[in-house]
Structure formats: C-alpha cells, structure tokens
C-alpha positions in Angstrom: 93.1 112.7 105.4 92.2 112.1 101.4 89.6 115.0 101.4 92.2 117.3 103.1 94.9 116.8 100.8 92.5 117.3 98.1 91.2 120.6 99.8 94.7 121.6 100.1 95.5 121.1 96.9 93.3 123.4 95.3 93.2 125.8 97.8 89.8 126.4 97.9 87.1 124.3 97.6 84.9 124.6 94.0 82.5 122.6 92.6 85.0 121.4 89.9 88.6 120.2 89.8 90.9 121.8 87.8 92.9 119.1 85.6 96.6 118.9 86.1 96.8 120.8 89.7 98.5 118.9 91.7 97.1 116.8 93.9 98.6 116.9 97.0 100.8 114.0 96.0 104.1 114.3 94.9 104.4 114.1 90.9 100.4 112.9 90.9 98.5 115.3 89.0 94.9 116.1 89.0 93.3 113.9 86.3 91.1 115.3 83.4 88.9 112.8 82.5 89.0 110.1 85.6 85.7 108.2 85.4 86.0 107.7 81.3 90.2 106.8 82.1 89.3 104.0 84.4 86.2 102.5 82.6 88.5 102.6 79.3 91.1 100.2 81.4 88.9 98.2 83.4 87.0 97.1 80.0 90.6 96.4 78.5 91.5 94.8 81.7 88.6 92.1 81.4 88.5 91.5 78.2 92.5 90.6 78.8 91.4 88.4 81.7 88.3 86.6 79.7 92.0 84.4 77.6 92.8 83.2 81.4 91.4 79.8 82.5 88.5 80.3 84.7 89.6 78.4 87.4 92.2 80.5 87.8 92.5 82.6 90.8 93.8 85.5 90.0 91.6 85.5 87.2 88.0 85.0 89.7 90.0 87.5 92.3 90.8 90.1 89.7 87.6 90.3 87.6 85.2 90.3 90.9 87.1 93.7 91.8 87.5 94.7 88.7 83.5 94.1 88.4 82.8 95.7 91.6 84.8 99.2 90.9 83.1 99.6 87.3 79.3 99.4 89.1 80.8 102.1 91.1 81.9 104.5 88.2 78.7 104.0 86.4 76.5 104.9 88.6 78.2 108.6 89.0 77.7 109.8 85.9 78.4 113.7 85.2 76.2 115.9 83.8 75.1 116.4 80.4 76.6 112.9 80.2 73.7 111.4 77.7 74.3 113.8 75.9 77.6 113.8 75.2 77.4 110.1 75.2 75.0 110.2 71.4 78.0 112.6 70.0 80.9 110.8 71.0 79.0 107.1 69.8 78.2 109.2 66.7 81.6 110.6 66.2 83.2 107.1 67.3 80.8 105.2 64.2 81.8 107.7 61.6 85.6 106.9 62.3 85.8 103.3 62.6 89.8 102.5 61.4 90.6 105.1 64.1 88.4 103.8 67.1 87.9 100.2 65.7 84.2 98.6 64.7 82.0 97.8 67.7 84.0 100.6 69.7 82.0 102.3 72.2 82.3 104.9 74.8 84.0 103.0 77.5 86.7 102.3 75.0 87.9 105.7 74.2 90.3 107.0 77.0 92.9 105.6 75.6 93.0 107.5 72.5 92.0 110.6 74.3 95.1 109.7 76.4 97.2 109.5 73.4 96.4 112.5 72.0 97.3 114.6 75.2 100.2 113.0 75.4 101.0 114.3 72.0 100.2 117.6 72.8 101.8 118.1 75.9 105.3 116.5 74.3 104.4 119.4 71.5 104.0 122.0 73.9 107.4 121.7 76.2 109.2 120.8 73.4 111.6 124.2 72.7 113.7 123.1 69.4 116.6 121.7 71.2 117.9 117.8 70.6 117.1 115.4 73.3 119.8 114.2 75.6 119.3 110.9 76.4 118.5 110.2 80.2 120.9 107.6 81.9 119.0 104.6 82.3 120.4 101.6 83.4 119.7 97.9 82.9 117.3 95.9 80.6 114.3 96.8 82.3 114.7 100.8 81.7 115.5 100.3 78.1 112.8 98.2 77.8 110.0 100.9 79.5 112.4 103.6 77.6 111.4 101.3 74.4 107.9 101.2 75.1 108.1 105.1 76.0 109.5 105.3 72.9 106.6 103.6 70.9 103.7 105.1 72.4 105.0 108.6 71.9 104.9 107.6 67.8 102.0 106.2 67.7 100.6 109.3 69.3 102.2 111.1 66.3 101.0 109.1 63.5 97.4 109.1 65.1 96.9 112.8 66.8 96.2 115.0 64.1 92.9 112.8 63.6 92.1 112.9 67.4 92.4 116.7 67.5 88.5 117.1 67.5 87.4 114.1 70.0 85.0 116.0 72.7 86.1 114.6 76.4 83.3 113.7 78.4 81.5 115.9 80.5 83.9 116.4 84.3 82.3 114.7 87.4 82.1 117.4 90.0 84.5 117.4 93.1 81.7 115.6 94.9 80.9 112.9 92.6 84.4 112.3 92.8 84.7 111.8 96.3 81.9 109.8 96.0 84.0 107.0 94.0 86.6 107.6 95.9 85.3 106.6 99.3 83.0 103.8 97.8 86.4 102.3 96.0 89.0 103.0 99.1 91.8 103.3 97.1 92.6 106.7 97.9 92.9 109.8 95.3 91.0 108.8 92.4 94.4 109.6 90.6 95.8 106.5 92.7 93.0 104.0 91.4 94.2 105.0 87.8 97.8 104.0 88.4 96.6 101.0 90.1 94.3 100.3 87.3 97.2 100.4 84.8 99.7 98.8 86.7 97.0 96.0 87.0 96.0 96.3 83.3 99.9 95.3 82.9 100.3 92.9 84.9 97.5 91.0 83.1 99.9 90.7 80.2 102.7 89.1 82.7 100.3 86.3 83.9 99.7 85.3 80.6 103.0 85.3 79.4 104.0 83.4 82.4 101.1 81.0 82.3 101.2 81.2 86.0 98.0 78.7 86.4 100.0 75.7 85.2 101.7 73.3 87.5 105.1 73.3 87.8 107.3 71.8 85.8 109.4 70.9 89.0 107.5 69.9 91.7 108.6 71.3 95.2 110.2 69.1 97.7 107.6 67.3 100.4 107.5 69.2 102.8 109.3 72.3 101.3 105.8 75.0 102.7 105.5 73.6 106.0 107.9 75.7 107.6 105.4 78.5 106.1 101.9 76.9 107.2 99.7 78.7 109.4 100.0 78.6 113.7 103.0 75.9 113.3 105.5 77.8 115.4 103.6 79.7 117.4 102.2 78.5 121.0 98.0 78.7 121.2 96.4 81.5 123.2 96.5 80.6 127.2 93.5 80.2 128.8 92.8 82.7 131.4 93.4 81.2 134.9 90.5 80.2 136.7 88.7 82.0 139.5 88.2 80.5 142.6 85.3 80.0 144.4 
C-alpha cells in the first residue's frame, strides 16, 4: 500500500523524488533532505534523553528505538555523500557561533530547516498585513507563540545559512529501503514521529514522570485493570471417546 501511494504520487516512477510533491498524504509533503532531518533529531533526541535517570523506562524504551532507526539511516548513505560530508564539516568548522563548536554533520538539519522555513515565509508572502487566525485556548497561543519564535529566529539567522550545501538526495530506492526496514510508513511520517517524540522528551522532563508519587494510589485501586481477572480461561476441548 506505502509504495503505491508513493508511485501515485509522483506519477511516474524516477530514480529521484522531487521535494515538496505531495505524497499521497493529505497536507504531507515530499521531504527534501529526509535521512540528514531524522539523524539531526534523533541525535537531539538522545542527547535530551542521556538528563533522564537510566532506570527509567521510557528512557531504556525510547533510546533502544531511537538507536535502532539511526543504524538504519546510516547505512543508506546517498551518493557523493563523502564527499559532501568533508565540505559541509569544513564549512560547519569555519562558522562555529552559527553551528556551535564540536557541531558535526548529523547536527545540521535543523538549521537547514530553518532557513527554508525563511524562504518559503519570504516567497508567499505578497505585501499584505497578516490577519490573525482564530485560535482558541492556551494551548494554540502557546504553539502560535512558539510558531511565532521560530519564524524570528529564522530571520535573524538566514541570511548566514543562504550558502549551506544540502546533502546529497537518497534515491527513491534507498528510501524505500529505510522505509520498510523502519515500518513506520512514508519516510515523511517517521519525521513527524521523530519530532513529536523529540517534544515529548521535553514533557517527561518537565514532569519528572520517573518519580513516585506524591499520593500514593489506594490498595487495590489497578486491580480492576490486571490482566485475565474478569475474563473466564480458555475451555478445554471435550474429550473424545474411545
């Protein structure tokens, strides 16, 4: 079913995909730089996992699939990828208070993301004043907020991003390479998973969710819930006679 969505998609099948035809998906564009997009958030995503306590669950759950999907990535790499790989480290150590010290490859998406961003805002954009959309509710104001602040930090930063060189585009069957070894459906999906994930790491700190409770529950209160408590056994086939 994923490969023909893809196929029709794009109509006809090519060796590459063309970035931002749609997907087959409703609203869920083809991606432009997939592989460097999910390595960038799944290195973020452990490094925000490595302040959790180790015995914590979500924590040993998270970071084994985490683990897993970025063994899968790297070994589809798309041509020309060494390559590009000594320009962008290259270009990455001669900017260092735009990428950070230490920054390396896996790190970059982000900005790359950023800068798009900027672009396409700068591209639809016809002169006219914003109207405001109706949102309603804390939580709409506060993603509106957030909106809000990654859309100027994309300003203050893009004119020094203009020049970063994406990394080379996996071909259409390197893609569905990951995508079958992963199981998450369009590699486009894994990337909202990834960031919805990536964000929720930030709610599980804040939360502290590891700790006990400060109230403990009732005795008894999860019994109701406990596995093959209200449900008869499986009866025994009756048997034959001789």
């Amino acid at each position: 079913m994923k490969s023909t969505i893809r196929l029709l998609a794009t109509v006809k099948s090519e060796k590459f995909l063309t970035a931002g035809n749609p997907t087959g998906l409703t609203g869920l564009l083809t991606h432009p730089a997939p592989r460097s997009q999910l390595l960038s958030l799944y290195s973020s995503t452990l490094s925000k996992l490595s302040q959790l306590p180790t015995q914590s669950v979500y924590r040993q759950s998270a970071e084994a699939i985490t683990k897993h999907r970025i063994s899968v990535l790297e070994a589809v790499k798309p041509a020309g990828y060494e390559e590009w790989a000594k320009r962008a480290q290259k270009h990455i150590s001669e900017n260092p208070e735009i990428f950070g010290e230490g920054a390396d490859v896996a790190k970059v998406s982000v900005q790359t993301r950023l800068t798009t961003e900027k672009n396409k805002l700068e591209t639809e954009w016809d002169g006219e004043k914003d109207i405001p959309s109706a949102l309603e509710g804390s939580r709409m104001e506060a993603e509106e907020d957030a909106r809000t602040r990654q859309i100027r930090r994309a300003g203050n930063q893009g004119s020094q991003l203009m020049d970063w060189e994406n990394e080379p585009p996996l071909e259409a069957s390197q893609i569905a390479e990951i995508e079958d070894k992963i199981g998450g459906g369009l590699i486009e999906e894994i990337i909202q998973v990834a960031e919805g994930e990536h964000q929720l790491v930030d709610i599980m700190l804040e939360s502290r969710s590891w700790e006990e409770l400060e109230e403990k529950p009732p005795k008894g209160q999860w019994e109701y819930f406990a596995r093959d408590q209200h449900t008869p056994g499986t009866q025994e086939p009756p048997k034959g006679k001789n």
